[in-house]
FIMI-983995 format. One line per field, with one value per residue: residue in one letter; x, y, z of N, C-alpha, C in turn. Coordinates in Angstrom, 1 decimal, m for minus. Example, Ala and Ser with C-alpha at 12.3 -4.5 7.8 and 13.67 -1.06 7.14 Angstrom:
resn = (A  S);
nc1 = (13.2  12.8);
nc2 = (m5.7  m2.2);
nc3 = (7.8  7.1);
cac1 = (12.3  13.7);
cac2 = (m4.5  m1.1);
cac3 = (7.8  7.1);
cc1 = (13.2  12.9);
cc2 = (m3.3  0.0);
cc3 = (7.8  7.9);
This chain:
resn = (X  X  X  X  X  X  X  X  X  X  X  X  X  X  X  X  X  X  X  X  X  X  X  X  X  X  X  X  X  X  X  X  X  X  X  X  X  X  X  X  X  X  X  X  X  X  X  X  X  X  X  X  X  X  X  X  X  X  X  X  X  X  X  X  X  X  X  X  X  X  X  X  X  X  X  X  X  X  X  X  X  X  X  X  X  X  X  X  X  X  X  X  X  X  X  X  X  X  X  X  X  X  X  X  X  X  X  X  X  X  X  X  X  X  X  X  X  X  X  X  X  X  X  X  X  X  X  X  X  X  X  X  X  X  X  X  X  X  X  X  X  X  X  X  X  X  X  X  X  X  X  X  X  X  X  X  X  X  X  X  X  X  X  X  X  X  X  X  X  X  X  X  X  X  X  X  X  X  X  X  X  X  X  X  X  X  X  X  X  X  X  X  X  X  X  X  X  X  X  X  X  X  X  X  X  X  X  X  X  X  X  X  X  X  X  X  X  X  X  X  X  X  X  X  X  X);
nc1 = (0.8  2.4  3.2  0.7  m0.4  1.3  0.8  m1.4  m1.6  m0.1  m1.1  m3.3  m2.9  m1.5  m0.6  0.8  2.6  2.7  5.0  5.3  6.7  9.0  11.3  11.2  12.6  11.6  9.7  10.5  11.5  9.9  7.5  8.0  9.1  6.2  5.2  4.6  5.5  7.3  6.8  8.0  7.4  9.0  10.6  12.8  16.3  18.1  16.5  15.6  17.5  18.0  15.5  16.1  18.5  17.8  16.1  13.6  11.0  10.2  9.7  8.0  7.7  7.1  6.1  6.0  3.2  1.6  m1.4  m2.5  0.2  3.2  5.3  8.2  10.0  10.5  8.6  10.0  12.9  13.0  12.5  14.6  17.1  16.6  16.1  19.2  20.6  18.8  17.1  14.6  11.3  9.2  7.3  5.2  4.6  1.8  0.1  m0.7  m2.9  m4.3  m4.9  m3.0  m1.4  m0.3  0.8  3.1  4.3  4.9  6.9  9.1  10.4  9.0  7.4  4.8  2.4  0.4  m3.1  m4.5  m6.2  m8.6  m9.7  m10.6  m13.3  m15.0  m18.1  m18.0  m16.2  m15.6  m15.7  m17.1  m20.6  m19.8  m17.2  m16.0  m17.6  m16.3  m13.7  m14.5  m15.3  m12.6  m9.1  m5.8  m5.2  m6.1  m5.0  m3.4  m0.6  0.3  0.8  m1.3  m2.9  m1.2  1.5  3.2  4.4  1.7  m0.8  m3.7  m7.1  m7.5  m9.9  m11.4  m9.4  m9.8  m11.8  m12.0  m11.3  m9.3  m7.5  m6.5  m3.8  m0.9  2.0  5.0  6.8  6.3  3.0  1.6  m1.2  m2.0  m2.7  m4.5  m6.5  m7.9  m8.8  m10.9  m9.8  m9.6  m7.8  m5.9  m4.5  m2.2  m3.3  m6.4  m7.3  m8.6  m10.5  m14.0  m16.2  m18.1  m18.2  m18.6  m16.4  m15.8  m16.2  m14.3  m12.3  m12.3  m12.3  m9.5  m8.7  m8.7  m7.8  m5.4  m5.1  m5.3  m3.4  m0.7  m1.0  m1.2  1.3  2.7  2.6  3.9  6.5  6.8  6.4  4.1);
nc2 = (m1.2  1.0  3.1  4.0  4.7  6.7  8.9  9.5  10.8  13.3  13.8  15.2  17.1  17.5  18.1  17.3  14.1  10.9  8.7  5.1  1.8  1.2  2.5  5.6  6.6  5.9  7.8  10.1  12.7  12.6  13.9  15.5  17.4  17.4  19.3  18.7  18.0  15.6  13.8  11.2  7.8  6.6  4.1  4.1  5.1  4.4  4.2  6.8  8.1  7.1  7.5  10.4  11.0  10.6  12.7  13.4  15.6  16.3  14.1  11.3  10.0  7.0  5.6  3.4  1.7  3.3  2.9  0.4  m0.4  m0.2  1.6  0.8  2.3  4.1  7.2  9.7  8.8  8.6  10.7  12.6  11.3  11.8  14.2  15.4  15.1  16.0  19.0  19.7  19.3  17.7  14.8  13.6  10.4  8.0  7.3  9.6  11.2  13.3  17.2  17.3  15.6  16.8  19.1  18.5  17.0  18.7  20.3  18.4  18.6  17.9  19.2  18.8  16.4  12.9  11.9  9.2  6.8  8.6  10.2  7.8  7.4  8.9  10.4  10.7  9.8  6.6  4.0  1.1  0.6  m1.0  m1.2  1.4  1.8  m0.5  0.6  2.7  0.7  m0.1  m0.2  0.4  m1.7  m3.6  m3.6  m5.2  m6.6  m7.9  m9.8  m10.4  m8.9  m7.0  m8.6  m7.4  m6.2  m4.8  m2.8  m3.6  m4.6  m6.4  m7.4  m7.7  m9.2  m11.5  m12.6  m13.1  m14.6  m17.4  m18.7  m16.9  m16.2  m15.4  m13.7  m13.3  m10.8  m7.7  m7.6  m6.3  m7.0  m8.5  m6.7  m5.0  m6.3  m6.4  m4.4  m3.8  m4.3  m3.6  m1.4  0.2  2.4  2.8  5.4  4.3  4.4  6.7  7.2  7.9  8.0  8.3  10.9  14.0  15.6  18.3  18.5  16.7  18.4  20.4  20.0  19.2  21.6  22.5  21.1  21.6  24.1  24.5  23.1  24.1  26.5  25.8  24.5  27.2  28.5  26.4  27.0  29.3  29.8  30.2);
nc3 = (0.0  0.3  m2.0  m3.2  m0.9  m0.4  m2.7  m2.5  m0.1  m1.0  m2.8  m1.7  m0.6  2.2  5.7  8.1  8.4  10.3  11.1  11.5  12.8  12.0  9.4  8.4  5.8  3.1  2.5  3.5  1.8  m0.5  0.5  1.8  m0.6  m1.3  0.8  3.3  6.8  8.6  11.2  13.5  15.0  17.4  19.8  21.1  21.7  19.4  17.2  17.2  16.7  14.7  12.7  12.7  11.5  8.9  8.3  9.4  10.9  13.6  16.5  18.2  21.3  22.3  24.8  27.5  28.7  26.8  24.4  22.0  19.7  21.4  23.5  25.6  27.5  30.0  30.8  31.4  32.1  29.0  27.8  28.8  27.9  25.0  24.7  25.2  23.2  20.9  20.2  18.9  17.8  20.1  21.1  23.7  24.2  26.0  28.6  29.4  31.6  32.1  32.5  33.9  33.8  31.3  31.8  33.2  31.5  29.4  31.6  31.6  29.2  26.6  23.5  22.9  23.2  23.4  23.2  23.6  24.8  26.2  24.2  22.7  24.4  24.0  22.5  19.7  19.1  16.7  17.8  19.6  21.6  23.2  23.5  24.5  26.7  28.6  28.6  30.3  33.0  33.0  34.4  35.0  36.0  34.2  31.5  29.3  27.4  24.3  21.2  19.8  17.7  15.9  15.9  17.0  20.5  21.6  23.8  25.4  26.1  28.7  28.7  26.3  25.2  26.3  25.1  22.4  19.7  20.3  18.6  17.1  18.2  19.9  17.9  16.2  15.7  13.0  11.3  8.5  6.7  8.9  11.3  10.0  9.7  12.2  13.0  14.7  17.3  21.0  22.2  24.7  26.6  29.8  30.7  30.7  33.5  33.9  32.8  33.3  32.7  29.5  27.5  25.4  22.7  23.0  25.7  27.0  26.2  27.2  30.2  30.5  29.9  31.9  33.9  33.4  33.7  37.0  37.4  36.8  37.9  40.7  40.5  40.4  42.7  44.8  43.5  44.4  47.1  48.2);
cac1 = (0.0  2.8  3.0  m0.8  m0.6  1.9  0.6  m2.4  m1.2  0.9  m2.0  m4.7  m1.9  m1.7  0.5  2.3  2.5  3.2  5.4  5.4  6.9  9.7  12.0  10.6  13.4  11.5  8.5  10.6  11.7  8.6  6.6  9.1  8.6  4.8  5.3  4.4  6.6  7.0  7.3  8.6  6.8  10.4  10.8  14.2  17.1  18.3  15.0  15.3  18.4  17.6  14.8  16.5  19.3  16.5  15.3  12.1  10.8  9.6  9.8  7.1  8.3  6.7  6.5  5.7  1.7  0.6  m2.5  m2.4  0.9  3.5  6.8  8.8  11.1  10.5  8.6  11.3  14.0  13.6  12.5  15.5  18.0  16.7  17.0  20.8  21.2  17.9  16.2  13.8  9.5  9.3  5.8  5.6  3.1  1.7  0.1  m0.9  m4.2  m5.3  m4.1  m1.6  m0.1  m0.1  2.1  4.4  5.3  6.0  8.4  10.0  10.4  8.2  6.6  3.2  1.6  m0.9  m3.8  m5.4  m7.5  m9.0  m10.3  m11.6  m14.3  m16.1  m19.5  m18.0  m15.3  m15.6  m15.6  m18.9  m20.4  m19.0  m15.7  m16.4  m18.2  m14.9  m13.0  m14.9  m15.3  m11.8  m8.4  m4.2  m4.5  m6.8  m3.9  m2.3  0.7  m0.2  1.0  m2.2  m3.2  m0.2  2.6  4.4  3.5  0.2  m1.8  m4.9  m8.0  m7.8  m12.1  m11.2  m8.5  m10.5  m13.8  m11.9  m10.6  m7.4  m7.4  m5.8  m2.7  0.2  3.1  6.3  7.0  5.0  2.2  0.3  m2.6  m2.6  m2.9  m5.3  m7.7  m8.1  m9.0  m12.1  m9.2  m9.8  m6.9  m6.2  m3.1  m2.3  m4.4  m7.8  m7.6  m8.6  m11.9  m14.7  m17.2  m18.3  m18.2  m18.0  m15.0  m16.0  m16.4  m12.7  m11.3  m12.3  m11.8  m8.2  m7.5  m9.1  m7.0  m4.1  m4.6  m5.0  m1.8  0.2  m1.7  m0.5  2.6  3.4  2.6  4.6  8.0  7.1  6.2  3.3);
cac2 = (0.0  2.1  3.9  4.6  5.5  7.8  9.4  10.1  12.3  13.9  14.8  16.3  18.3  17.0  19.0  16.6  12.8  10.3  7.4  4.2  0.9  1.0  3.3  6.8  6.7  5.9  8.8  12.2  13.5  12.6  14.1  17.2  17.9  18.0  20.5  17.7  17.2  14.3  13.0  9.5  7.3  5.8  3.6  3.6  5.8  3.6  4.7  8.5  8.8  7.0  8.5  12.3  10.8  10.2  13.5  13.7  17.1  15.9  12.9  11.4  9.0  5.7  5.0  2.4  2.6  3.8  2.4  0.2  m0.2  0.4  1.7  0.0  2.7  4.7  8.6  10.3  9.2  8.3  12.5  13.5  11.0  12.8  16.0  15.1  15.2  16.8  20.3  20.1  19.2  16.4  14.3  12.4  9.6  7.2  7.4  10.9  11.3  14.7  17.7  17.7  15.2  17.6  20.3  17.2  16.2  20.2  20.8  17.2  18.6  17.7  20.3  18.2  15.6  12.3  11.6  8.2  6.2  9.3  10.4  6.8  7.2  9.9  10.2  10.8  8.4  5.3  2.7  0.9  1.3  m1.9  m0.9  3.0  1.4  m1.4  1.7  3.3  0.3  m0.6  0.8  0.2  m3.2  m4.6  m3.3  m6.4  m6.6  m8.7  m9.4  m11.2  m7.7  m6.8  m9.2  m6.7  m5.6  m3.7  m2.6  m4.0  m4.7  m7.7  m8.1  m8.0  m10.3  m13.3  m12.8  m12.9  m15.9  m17.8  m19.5  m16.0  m16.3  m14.1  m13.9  m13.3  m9.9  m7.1  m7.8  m5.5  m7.5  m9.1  m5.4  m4.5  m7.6  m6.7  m3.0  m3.7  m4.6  m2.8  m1.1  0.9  2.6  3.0  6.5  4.3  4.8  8.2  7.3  7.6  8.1  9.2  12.2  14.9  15.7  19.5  18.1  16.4  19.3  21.4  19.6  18.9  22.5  23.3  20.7  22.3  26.0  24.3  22.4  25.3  27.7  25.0  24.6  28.6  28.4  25.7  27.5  30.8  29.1  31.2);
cac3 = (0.0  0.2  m3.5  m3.5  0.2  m0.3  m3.3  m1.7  0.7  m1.5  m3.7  m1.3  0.5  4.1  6.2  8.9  8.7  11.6  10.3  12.4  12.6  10.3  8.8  7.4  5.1  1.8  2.7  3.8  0.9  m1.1  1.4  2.0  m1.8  m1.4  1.7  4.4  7.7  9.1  12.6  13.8  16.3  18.1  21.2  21.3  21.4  18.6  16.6  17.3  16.4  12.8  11.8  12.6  10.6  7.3  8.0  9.8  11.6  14.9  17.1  19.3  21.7  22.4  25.9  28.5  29.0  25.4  24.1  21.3  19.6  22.5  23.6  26.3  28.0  30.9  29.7  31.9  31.1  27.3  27.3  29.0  27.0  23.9  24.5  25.2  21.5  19.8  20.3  17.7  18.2  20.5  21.4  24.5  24.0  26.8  29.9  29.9  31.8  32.3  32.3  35.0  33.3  30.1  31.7  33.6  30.0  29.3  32.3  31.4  27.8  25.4  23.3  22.5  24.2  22.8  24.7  22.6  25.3  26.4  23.2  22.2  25.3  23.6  21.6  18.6  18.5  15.8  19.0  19.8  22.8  24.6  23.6  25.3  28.2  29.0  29.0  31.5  33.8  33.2  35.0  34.3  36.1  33.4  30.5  29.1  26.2  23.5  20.1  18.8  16.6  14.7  15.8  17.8  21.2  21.7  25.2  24.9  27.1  28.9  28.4  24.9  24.9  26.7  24.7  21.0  19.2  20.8  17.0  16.0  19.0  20.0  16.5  16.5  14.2  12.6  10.2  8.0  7.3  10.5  12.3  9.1  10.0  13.5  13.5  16.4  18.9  22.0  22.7  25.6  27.6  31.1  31.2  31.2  34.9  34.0  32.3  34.5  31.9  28.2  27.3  24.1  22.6  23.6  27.0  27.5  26.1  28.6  31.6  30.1  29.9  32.9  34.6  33.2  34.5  37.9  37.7  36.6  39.2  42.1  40.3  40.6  44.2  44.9  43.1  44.6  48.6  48.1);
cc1 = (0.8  2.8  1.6  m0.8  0.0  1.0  m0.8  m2.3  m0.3  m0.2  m3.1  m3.8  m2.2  m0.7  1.3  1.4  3.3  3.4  5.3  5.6  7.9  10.1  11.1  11.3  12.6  10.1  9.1  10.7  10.4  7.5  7.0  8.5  6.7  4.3  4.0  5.6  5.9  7.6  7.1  7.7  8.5  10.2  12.3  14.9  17.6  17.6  15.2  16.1  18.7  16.8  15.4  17.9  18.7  16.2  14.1  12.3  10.4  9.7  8.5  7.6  7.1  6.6  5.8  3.9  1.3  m0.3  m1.9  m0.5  2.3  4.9  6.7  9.7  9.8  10.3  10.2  12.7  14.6  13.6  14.0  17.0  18.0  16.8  18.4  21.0  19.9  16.6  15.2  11.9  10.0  7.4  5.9  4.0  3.0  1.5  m0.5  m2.9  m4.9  m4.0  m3.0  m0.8  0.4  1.2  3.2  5.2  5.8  7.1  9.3  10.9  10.2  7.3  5.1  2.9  0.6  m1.8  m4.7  m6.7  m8.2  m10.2  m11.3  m13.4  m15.2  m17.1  m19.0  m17.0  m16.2  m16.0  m17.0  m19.1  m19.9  m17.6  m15.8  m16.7  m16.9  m14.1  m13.6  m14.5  m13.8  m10.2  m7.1  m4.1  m4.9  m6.4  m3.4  m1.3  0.4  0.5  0.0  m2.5  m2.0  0.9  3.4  3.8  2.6  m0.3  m3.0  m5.9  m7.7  m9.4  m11.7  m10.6  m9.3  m11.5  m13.2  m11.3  m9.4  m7.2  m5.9  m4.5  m1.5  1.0  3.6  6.5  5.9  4.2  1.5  m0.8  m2.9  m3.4  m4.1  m7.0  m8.1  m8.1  m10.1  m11.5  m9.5  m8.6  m6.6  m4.7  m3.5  m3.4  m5.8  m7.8  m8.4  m10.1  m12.5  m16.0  m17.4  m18.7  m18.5  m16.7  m14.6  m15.5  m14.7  m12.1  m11.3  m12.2  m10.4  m7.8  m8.1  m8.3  m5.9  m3.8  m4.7  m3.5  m0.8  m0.2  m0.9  1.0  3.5  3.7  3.8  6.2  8.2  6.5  5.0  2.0);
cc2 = (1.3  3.6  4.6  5.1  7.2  9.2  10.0  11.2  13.3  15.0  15.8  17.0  18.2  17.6  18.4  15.1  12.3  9.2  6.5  2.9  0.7  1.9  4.4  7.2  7.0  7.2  9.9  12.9  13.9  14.2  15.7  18.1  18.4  19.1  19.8  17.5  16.4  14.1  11.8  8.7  6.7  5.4  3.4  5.0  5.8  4.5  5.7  8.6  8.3  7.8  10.1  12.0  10.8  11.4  14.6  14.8  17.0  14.1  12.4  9.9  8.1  5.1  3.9  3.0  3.2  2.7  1.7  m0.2  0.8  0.8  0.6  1.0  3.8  6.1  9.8  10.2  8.8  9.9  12.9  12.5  11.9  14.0  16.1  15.7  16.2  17.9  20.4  19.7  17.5  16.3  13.6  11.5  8.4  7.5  8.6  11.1  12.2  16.0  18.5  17.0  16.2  18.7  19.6  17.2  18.1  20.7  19.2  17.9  18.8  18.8  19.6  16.4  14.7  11.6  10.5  8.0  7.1  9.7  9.1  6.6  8.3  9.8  10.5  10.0  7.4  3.8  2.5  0.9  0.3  m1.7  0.4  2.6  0.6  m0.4  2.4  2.2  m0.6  0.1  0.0  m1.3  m4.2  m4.1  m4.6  m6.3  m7.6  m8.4  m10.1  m10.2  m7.6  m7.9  m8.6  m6.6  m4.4  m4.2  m2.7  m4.5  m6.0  m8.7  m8.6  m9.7  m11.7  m13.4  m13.1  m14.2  m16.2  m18.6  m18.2  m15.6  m15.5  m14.8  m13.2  m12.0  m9.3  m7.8  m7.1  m6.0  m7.6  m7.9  m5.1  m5.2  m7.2  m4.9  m2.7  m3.5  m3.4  m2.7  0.3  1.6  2.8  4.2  6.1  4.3  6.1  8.3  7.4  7.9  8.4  10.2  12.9  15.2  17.3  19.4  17.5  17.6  20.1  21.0  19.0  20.5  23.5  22.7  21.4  23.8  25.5  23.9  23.3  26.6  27.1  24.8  26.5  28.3  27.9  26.3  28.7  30.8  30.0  30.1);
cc3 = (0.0  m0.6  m2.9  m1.9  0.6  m1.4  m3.2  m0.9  0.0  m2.4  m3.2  m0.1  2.0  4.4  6.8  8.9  9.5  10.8  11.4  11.4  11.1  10.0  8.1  6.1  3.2  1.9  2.9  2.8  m0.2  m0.8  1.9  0.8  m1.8  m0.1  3.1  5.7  8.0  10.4  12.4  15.0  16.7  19.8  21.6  20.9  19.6  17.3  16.4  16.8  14.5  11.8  11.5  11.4  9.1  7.4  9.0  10.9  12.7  15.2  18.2  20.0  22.7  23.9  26.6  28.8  28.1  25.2  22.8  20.9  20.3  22.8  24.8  27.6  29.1  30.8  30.4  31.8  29.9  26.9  27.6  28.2  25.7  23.8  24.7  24.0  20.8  20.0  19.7  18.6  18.7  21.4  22.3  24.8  25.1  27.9  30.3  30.3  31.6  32.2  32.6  34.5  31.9  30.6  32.8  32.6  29.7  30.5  32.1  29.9  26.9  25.4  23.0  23.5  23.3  23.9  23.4  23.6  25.4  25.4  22.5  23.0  25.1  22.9  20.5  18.2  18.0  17.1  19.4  20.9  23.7  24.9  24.6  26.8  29.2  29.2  30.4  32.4  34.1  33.8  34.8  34.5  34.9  31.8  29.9  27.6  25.7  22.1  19.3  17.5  16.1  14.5  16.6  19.3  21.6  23.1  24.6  26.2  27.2  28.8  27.2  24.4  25.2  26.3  23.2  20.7  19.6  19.7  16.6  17.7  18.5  18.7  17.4  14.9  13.6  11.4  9.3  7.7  8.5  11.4  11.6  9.7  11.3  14.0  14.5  17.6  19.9  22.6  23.8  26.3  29.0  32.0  30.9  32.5  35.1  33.6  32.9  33.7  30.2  28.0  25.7  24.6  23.2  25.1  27.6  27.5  27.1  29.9  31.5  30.1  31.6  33.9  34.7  34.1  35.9  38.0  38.0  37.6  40.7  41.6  40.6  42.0  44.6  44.8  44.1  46.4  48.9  49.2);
C-alpha cells in the first residue's frame, strides 16, 4: 500500500504525517517535496536517532503505557535522553491522563503531548459502545501486552483479549494485514484509569484544559512558597 498511500497524501496536501513501525526513510523527501513534515513514532534511542538521521521534523516518543501499539522505555527518562542530543518538536506519548499530566510532560520537555485512550471514550469516536463502556469500567490493572493484533507488542483490554478468538494467537514480528484484519481490537493505555465516563470531545477538552490552569496555578505556588 505504500505507493498509492503515499501518493495520496501527496496529492490532497496533508501538512504533517506520523510514520510508524519502520524506517521513514523511503516517505521524507517525497513528502518534504509536497510540503508535508514528518514526525517519527520511536521507542528507542536507537530509533530516534535514525529517523532524525532520514530527515524527519519531529519525534514522538513511544513509551511504557501507550495504548495500542506500545513503547517500552520509561517517559522520563527516554524524554530526558533525547533532549541530550535533539532540540527540535518532540511528542511524548503514553500514559498521559489529564491535564496535570499535560504540563508534567511540558516541564520534562516535550513540546506536545498524545492523549489516545482518552479520546476513544467519547460520543463521537468510531468505537462501539462496549468498547467506550470497558474503558470506563476498566483501569491500568486490566492493560495487558499482546502481540495477537499486529505481531508486535500492543496494550490492549484484557475483556477483549479473553472474549476474542485464541485460533488467531500471540506472533512473532509485525504484520500489515494481520494489524489491518483486527482493526475492532480494544486497545487501551495505562491512562484508562482516568476514564470515569463518556463524554463529548467539547467536553474532554475542557476539563483537560481546565486541569491544566489548575496544575500550573499549584505549580506557581509551589515555586514561589506562596
Amino acid at each position: 500500500r505504500l505507493s498509492a498511500d503515499l501518493e495520496c497524501l501527496q496529492n490532497r496536501g496533508v501538512e504533517l504525517v506520523i510514520t510508524s513501525v519502520g524506517s521513514p526513510d523511503a516517505v521524507v523527501g517525497p513528502l518534504h517535496d509536497a510540503g508535508a513534515q514528518v514526525y517519527a513514532d520511536v521507542a528507542s534511542l536507537e530509533h530516534a536517532r535514525r529517523a532524525l538521521a532520514v530527515g524527519v521534523d519531529g519525534l514522538v516518543l513511544l513509551t511504557a503505557g501507550a495504548g495500542g501499539q506500545t513503547g517500552w522505555a520509561n517517559p522520563f527518562a527516554f524524554t530526558r535522553a533525547v533532549r541530550e542530543f535533539y532540540p527540535g518538536p518532540l511528542v511524548l506519548a503514553g500514559g498521559i491522563t489529564d491535564g496535570r499530566s499535560i504540563l508534567a510532560a511540558e516541564a520534562l520537555g516535550a513540546d506536545l503531548v498524545y492523549l489516545g485512550t482518552r479520546f476513544i471514550a467519547t460520543r463521537e469516536s468510531l468505537a462501539e459502545d462496549a468498547y467506550r463502556q470497558a474503558l470506563v469500567t476498566s483501569s491500568l490493572d486490566d492493560v495487558r501486552l499482546s502481540t495477537r493484533v499486529g505481531g508486535i507488542p500492543a496494550s490492549l483490554l484484557a475483556c477483549w483479549l479473553e472474549q476474542t478468538d485464541e485460533s488467531g494467537g500471540d506472533a512473532d514480528g509485525f504484520d500489515q494485514n494481520r494489524l489491518l484484519s483486527n482493526r475492532t481490537a480494544w486497545s487501551a493505555g495505562h491512562s484508562v484509569s482516568a476514564v470515569s465516563a463518556v463524554t463529548s470531545v467539547a467536553e474532554l477538552v475542557a476539563t483537560l484544559a481546565d486541569q491544566y490552569a489548575e496544575a500550573r496555578d499549584d505549580l506557581r505556588r509551589l515555586v514561589t512558597n506562596e
